[in-house]
C-alpha beads as a LAMMPS data file, in Angstrom:
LAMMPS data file: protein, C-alpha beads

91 atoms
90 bonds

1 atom types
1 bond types

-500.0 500.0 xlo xhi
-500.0 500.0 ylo yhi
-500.0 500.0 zlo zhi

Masses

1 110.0

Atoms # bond

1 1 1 -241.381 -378.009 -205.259
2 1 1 -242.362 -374.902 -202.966
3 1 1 -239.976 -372.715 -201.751
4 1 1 -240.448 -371.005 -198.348
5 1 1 -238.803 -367.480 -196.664
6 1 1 -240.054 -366.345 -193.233
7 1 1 -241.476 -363.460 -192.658
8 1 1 -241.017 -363.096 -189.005
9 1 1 -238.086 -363.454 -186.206
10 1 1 -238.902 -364.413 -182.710
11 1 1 -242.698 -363.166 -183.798
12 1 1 -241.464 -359.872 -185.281
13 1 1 -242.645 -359.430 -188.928
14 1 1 -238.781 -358.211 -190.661
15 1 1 -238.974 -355.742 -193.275
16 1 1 -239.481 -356.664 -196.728
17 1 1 -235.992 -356.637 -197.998
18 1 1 -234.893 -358.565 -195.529
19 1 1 -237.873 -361.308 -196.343
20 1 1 -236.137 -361.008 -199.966
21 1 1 -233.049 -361.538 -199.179
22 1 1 -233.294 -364.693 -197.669
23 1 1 -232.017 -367.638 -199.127
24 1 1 -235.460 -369.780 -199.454
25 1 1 -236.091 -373.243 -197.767
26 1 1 -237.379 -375.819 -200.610
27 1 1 -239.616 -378.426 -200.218
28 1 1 -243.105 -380.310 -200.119
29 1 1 -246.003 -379.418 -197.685
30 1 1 -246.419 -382.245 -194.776
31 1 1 -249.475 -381.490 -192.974
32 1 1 -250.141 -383.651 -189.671
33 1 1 -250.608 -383.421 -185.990
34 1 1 -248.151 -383.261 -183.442
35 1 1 -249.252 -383.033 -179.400
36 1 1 -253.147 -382.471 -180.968
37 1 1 -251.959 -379.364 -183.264
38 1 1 -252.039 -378.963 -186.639
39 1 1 -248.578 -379.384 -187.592
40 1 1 -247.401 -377.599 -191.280
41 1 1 -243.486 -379.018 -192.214
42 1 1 -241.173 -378.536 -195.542
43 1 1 -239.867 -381.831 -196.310
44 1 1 -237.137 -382.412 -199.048
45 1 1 -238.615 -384.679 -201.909
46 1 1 -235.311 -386.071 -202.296
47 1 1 -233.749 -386.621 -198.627
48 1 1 -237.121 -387.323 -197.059
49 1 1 -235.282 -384.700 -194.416
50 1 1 -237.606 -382.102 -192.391
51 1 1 -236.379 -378.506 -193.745
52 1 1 -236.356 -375.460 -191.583
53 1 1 -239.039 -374.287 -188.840
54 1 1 -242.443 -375.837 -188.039
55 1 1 -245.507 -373.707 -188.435
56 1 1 -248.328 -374.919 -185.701
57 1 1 -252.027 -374.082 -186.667
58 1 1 -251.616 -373.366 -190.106
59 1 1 -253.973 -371.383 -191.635
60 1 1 -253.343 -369.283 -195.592
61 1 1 -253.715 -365.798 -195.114
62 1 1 -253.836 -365.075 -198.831
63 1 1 -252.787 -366.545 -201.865
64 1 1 -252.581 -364.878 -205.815
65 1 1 -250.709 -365.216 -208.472
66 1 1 -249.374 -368.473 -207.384
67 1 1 -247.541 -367.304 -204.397
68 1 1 -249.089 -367.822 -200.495
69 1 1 -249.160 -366.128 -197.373
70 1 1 -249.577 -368.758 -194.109
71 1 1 -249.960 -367.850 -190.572
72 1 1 -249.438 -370.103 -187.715
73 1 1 -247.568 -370.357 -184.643
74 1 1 -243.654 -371.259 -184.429
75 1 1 -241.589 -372.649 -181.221
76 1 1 -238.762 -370.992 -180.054
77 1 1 -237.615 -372.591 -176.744
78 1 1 -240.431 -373.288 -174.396
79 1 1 -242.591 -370.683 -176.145
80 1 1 -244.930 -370.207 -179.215
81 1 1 -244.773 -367.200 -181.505
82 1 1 -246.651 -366.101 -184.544
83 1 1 -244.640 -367.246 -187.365
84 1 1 -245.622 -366.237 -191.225
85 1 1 -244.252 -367.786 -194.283
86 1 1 -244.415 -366.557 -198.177
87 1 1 -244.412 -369.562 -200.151
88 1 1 -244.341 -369.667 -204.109
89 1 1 -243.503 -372.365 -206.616
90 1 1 -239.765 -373.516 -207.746
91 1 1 -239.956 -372.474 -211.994

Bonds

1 1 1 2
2 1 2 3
3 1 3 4
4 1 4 5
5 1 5 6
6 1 6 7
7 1 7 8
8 1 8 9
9 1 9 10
10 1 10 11
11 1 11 12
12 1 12 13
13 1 13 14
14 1 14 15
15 1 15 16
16 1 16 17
17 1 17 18
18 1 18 19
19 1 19 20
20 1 20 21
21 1 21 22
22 1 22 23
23 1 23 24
24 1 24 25
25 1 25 26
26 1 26 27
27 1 27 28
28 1 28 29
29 1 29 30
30 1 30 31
31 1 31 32
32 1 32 33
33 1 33 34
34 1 34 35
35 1 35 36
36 1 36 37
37 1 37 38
38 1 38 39
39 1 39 40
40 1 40 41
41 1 41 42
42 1 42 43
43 1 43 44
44 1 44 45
45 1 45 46
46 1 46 47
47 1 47 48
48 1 48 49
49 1 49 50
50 1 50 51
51 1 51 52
52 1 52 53
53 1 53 54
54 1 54 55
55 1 55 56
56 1 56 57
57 1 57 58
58 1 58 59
59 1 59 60
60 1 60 61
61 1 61 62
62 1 62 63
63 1 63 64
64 1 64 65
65 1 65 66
66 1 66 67
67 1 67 68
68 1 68 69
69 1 69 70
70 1 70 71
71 1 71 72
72 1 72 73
73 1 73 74
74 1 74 75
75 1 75 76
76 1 76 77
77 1 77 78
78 1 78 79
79 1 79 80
80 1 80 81
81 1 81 82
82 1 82 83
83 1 83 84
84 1 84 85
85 1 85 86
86 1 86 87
87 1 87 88
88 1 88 89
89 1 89 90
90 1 90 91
């Protein structure tokens, strides 16, 4: 299972500590399109539920060490923002 913390707020990148003190969003990696986008969801492995935000043209900014960066655009309202998630693996 991954678990997910956002690293941006209505397209603002938040400070580190803030990123770490998040309480992470768990899940497995959906990847399909929605209205001809790339579409990159967290869905619970044991609900089947959607968890937290959807990240639109997803592309990995960097990954080490087991841990990710992604990049893609969120929607907030009637309007896309840059969105950025850190994802690692559950131990």
């Amino acid at each position: 299972m991954l678990e997910v913390r956002l690293m941006r707020k209505d397209g603002v990148r938040l400070p580190d500590d803030e990123v770490k003190a998040q309480l992470p969003i768990r899940g497995e990696f959906v990847l399909d399109i929605a209205n001809g986008a790339k579409r990159l969801r967290l869905k619970h492995p044991f609900s089947g539920n959607s968890e937290g935000p959807e990240l639109y043209e997803p592309v990995i900014v960097s990954a080490r060490n087991g841990n990710q960066v992604w990049r893609g655009f969120e929607r907030v309202g009637e309007r896309g923002v840059v969105q950025e998630w850190y994802v690692y693996l559950t131990r």
